[in-house]
N, C-alpha and C positions, 0 to 999 in steps of 0.2 A: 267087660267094661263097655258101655254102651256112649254115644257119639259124645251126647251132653258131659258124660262123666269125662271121658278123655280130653275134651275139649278146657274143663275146669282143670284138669291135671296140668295141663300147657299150659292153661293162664297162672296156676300157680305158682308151677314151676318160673316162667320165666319172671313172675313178680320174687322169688326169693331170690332169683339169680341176680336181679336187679338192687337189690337189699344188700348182698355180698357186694357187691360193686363201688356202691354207693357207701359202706364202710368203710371197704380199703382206702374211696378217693379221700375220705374223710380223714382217718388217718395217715394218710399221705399230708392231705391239707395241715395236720395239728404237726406233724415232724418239721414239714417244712417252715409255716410259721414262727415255731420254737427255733427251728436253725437263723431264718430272716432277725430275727427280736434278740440274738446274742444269747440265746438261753446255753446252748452246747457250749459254747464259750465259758462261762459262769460256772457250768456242772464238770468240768476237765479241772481244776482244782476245788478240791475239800474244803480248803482253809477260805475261799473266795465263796464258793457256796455255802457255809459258815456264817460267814460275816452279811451274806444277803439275809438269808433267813434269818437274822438277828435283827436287822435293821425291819424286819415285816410289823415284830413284835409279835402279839398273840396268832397273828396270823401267819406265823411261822411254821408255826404245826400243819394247818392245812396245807400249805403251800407244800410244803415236804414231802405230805403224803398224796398230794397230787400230780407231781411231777416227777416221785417215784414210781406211782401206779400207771401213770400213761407213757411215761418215757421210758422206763428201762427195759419194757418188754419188745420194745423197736431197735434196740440201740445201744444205749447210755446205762454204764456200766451201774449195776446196782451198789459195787465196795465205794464207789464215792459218794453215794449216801450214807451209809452204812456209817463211811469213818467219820462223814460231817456230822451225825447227830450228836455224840460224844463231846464234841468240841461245843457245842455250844447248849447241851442239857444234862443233868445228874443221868449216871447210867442207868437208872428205872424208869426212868421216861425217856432215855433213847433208845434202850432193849425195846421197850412196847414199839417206841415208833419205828424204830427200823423192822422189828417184828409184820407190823402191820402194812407197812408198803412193800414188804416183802411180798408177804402174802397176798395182797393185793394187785403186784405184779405182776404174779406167779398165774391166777385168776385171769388177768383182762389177759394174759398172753394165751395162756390156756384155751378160753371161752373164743378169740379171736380164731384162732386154728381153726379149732373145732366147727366155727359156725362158716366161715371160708374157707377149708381144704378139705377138711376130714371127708366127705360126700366123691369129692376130686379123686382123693388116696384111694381110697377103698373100693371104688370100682376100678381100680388099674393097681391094686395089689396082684402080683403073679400068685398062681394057685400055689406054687411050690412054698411062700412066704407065710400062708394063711397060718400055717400051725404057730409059727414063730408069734405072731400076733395073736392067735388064740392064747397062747403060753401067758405070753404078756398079759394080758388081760387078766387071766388065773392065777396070775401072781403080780398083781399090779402095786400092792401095797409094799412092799419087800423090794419091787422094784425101780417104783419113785425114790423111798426110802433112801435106799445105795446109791443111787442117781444122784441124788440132790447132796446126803453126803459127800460123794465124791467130787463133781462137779457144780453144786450150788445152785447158781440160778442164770446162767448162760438164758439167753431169748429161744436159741434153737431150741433147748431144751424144754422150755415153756411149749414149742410147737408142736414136738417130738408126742409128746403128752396129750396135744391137744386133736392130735392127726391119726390116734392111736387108739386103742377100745378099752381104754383107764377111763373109769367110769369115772366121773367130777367129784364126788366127796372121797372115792379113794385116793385121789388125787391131792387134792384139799387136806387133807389129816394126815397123807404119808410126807407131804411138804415141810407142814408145821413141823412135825416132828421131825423130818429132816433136817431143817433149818434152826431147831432150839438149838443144838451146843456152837455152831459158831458162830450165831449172831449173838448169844450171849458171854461166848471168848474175846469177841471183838469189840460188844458195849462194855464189857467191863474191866478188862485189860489193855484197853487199846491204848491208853499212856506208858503202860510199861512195853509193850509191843512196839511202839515210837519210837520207845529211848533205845531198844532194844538194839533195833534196826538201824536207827541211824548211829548208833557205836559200834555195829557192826560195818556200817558204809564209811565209816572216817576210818577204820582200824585196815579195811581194804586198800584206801585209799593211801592210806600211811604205810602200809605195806608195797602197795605198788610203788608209790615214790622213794623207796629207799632201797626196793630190791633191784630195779634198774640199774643205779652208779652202784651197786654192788657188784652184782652180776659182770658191768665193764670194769671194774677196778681188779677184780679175779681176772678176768680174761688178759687184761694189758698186764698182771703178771705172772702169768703162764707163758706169754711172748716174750719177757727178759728172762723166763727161764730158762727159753730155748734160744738164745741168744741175739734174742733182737731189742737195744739198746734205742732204737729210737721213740719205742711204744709209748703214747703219753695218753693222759687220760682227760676228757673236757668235762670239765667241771662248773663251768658258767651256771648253768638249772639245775646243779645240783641240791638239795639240801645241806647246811652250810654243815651239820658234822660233816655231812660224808665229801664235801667242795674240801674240808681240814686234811683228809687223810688223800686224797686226791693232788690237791698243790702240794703235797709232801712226797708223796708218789712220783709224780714226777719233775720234782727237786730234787730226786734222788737219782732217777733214773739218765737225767743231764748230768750230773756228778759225776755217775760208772761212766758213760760216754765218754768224757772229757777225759 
């Protein structure tokens, strides 16, 4: 390589280092604006991010799939989209659209990596590591695949992908298909999933509130078993059966006293 060539090698280099730069700030700039303008605010519940995009009208769709594809790969959790499409479109057009900002999540987080770290990584990969990553690469599709399966669409894992020598359409295809059975478990079940869940969160709930004064009304009489007569049991917060057998509990236990 001769002066002139190395010379354009520098100015290249430092013009792409400056690109990578000027991205991050970029992205940095669009988080933080979305943070100033109440957008996180809005996208921490469903039902409120719901009701925004509803109120867009036809421009509900875009918006959806714009600030699924730019935010969630930073951030902001993709099942809060996921569950707000459902809520406010027939499951075949919230299957596509959660499909699609899925996918296009998966993409800009992917592409971001790759064109910012992946150059970084790989010259500071230890040699001992390189097969591991050769591996990888040789079974990329099998191992997005299980990935995304298991873990879905986390942002590390977006990176993970992107900082790694999974080629971009193996990437792309083993995603999609990762992602068909439960984004279409979730568009299309996600009412009965709801109901599911939250009769399982009152039944918890009704369970904890009842095993408590149980649990002390056992206890206070296993203490007059053993011959302690002044044991009483507070029943003030109790649930009123269990406050019934409680003020009877210890109207009983003044009674042996006495």
């Amino acid at each position: 390589m001769n002066e002139e060539d190395t010379q354009d090698w520098v100015v290249e280099r430092e013009d792409m280092r400056a690109r990578k730069i000027g991205l991050v700030l970029f992205v940095l700039a669009v988080v933080l604006g979305a943070w100033r303008l109440g957008v996180f605010r809005q996208l921490r519940d469903p039902q409120q991010l719901a009701h925004t995009l509803v109120a867009l009208g036809p421009w509900g769709y875009v918006a959806f799939l714009v600030a699924y594809a730019t935010l969630q790969p930073f951030g902001i959790p993709g099942t809060i989209f996921v569950v707000a499409a459902p809520l406010i479109w027939p499951w075949p057009v919230a299957s596509a659209l959660s499909m699609t900002g899925t996918m296009a999540a998966s993409v800009v987080g992917f592409a971001f990596a790759r064109f910012v770290a992946r150059d970084f990584v790989a010259a500071r990969i230890p040699e001992r590591f390189r097969k591991y990553e050769d591996a990888l690469e040789k079974r990329g599709f099998a191992t997005v695949f299980t990935l995304r399966i298991v873990f879905w669409m986390p942002p590390v894992l977006h990176a993970f992908f992107g900082i790694s020598k999974v080629r971009f359409w193996t990437h792309f295809w083993a995603s999609f298909v990762g992602y068909l059975v439960p984004l279409f478990a979730l568009s299309y079940f996600e009412p009965a999933l709801l109901v599911l869940v939250g009769a399982v969160w009152l039944g918890l709930g009704a369970a904890d509130a009842i095993s408590g004064p149980v649990a002390r009304l056992v206890q206070a009489a296993g203490k007059v078993a053993g011959g302690d007569l002044s044991a009483r049991v507070d029943a003030e917060n109790d649930p009123e059966e269990i406050a019934v057998l409680s003020r009877a509990f210890n109207s009983m236990t003044h009674d042996l006293k006495a």
